[in-house]
C-alpha positions in Angstrom: 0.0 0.0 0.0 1.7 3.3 -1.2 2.4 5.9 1.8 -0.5 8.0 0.8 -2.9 5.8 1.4 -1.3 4.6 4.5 -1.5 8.6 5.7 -5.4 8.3 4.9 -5.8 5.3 7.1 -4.5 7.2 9.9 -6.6 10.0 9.6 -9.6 7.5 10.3 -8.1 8.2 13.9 -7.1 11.8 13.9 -9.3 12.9 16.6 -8.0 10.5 19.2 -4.1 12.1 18.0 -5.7 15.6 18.5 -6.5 14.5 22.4 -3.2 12.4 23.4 -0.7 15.5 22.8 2.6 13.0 22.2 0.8 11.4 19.4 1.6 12.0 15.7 -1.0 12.3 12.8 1.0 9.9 10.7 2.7 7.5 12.7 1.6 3.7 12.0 2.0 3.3 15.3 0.7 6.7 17.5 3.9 7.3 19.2 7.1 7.1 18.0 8.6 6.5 20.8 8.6 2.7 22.2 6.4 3.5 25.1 4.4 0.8 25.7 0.2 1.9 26.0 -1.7 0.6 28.2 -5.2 0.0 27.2 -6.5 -2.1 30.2 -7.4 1.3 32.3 -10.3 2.0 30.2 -10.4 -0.8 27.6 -10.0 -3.8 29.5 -7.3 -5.0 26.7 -4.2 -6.6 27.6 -3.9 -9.1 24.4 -4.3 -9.9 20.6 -7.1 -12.0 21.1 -8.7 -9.3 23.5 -8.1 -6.5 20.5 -9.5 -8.6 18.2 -12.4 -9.4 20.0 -13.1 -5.7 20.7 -12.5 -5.0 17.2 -15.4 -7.7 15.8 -17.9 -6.4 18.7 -17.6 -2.7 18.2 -16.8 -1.9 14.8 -20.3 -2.2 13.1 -22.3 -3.6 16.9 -20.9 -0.4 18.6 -22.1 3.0 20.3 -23.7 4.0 16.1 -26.9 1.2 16.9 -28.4 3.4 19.7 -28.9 6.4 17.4 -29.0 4.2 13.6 -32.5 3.8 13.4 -33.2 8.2 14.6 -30.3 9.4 12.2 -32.1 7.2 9.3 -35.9 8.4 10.3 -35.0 11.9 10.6 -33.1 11.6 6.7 -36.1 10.0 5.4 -39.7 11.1 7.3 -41.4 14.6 6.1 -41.8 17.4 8.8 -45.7 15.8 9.2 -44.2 12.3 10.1 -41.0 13.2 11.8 -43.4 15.0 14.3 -45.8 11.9 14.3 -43.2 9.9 15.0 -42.0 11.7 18.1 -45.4 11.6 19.7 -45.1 7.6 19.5 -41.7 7.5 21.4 -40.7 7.1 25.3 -38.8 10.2 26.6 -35.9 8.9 26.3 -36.0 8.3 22.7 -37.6 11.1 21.7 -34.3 13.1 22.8 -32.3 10.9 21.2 -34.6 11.0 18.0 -34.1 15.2 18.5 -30.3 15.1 19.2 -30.0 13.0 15.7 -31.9 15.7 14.2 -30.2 18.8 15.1 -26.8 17.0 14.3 -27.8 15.8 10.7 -26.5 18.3 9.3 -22.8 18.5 10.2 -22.5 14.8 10.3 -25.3 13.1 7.4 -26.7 9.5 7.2 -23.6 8.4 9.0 -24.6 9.1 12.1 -21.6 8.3 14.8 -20.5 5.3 13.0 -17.7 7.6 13.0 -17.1 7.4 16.7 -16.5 3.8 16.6 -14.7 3.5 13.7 -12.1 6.3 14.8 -11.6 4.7 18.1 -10.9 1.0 16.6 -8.3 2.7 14.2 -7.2 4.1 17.9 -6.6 0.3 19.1 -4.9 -0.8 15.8 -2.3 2.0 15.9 -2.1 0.9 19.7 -1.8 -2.4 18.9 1.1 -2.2 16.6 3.0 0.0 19.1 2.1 -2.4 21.9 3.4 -5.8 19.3 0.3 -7.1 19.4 -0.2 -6.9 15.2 2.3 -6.1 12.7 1.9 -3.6 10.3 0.5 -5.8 7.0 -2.1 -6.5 9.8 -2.9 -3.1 10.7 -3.5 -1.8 7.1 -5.7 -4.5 6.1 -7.7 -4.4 9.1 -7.9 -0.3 8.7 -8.9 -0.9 5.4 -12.0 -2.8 6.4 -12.5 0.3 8.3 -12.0 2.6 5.7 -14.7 0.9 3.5 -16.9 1.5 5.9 -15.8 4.9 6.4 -16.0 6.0 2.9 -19.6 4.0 2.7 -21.1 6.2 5.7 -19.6 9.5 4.8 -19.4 11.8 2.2 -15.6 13.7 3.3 -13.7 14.3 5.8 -15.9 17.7 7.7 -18.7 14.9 8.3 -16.3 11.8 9.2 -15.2 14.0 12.4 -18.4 15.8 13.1 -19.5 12.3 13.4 -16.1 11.2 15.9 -17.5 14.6 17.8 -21.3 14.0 17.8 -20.5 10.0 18.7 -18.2 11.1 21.7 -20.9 13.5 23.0 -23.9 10.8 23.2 -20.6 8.8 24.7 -20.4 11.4 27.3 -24.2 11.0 28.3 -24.9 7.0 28.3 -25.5 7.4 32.5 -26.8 10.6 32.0 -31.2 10.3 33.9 -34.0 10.8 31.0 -34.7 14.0 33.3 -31.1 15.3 32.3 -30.4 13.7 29.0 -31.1 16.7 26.8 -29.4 19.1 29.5 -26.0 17.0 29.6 -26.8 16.8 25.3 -26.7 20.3 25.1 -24.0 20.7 27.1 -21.0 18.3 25.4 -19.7 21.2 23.3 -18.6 22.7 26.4 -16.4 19.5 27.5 -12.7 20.1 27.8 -11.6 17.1 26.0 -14.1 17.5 23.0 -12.6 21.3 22.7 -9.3 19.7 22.7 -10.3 17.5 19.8 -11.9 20.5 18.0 -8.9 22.5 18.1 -6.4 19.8 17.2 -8.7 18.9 14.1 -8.9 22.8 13.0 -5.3 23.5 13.5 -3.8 20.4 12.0 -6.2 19.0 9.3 -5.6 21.6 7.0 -2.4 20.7 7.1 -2.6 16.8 7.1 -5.5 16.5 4.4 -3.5 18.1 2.0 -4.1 15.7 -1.1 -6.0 13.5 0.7 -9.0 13.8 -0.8 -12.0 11.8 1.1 -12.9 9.8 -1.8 -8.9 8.2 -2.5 -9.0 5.2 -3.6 -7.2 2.7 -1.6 -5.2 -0.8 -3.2 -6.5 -3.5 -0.6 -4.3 -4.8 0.9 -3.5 -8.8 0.8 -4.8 -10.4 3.4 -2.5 -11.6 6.0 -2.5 -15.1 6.7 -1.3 -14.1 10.5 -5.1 -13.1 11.1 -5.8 -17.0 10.7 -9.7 -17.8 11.4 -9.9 -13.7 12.6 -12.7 -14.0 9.3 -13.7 -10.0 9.1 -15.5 -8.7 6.3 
């Protein structure tokens, strides 16, 4: 795979960079230094088999299901049945139903699908720094990622306001139905999503520079490491 497209796979995790301040936008494996990262503190990973078991749950069973079905009713209803179908929901679902709504826009039919794809291309960089996987493995398993990717979105601006709009329904999961839409409303305002904000503003321009959204990208050949790891 030509270095270009490698540079596009990492940009599928670009917003987890702009929040760890040693990371590099480019670097196959986050850090270049050989620090080891650990990812049991709030991952529970400690192993290949554990990454790879993290990596088949939550890449297309993740955080995107809760909010799949408003994201698509809200793209599809008229004003007449998008308010119909409001009136038919619990509480809680009727926020959620709003939140996809008023975040169409900036993010489209994807939804958050970018939130969980960003993070597992977080793990695979991880993993390669940690020796779990080799390189060959990392591309082709980001390049399942990127097909998704580039399946869900239409270019980059939408890819992240999808990592950003996924991380701010992340930020609410315990949140009460009586404070759901409050602690909604009120994500913009977290310190680590303004962190991620400003990295993206000050160092995409930079980054994307002839990496256009829609680049196609050689698949890579399978590697026969992943053995019965069968991933689609």
């Amino acid at each position: 795979m030509e270095e270009i497209q490698q540079r596009w796979l990492c940009g599928l995790s670009a917003p987890m960079v702009a929040l760890n301040p040693r990371a590099e936008y480019d670097e196959p494996a986050f850090y270049s230094d050989p620090e080891f990262i650990d990812l049991q503190c709030s991952w529970g990973i400690n192993d290949r088999p554990q990454l790879l078991g993290m990596l088949e749950r939550m890449t297309d069973n993740g955080h995107a299901t809760h909010l799949e079905a408003a994201y698509r009713s809200w793209q599809r209803c008229l004003p007449g049945e998008w308010q119909a179908l409001l009136q038919t929901l619990e509480p809680r679902e009727r926020i959620l139903h709003e939140f996809a709504s008023r975040t169409f826009e900036g993010c489209g039919s994807g939804g958050i699908q970018a939130w969980d794809l960003g993070r597992m291309g977080f793990l695979l960089r991880c993993a390669v720094r940690n020796g779990w996987i080799d390189l060959p493995e990392s591309l082709w398993l980001h390049w399942r990622l990127a097909v998704r990717a580039q399946y869900h979105y239409d270019d980059w601006f939408a890819y992240f306001n999808g990592f950003l709009t996924g991380r701010a329904f992340w930020g609410c999961l315990s949140s009460s139905d009586d404070t759901l839409a409050y602690e909604l409303d009120r994500q913009g305002e977290c310190s680590s999503s303004l962190r991620i904000a400003r990295g993206l503003s000050q160092n995409m321009p930079v980054f994307l520079a002839g990496l256009p959204w829609h680049l196609e990208l050689d698949p890579p050949q399978r590697p026969a490491s992943l053995g019965e790891f069968d991933w689609s």
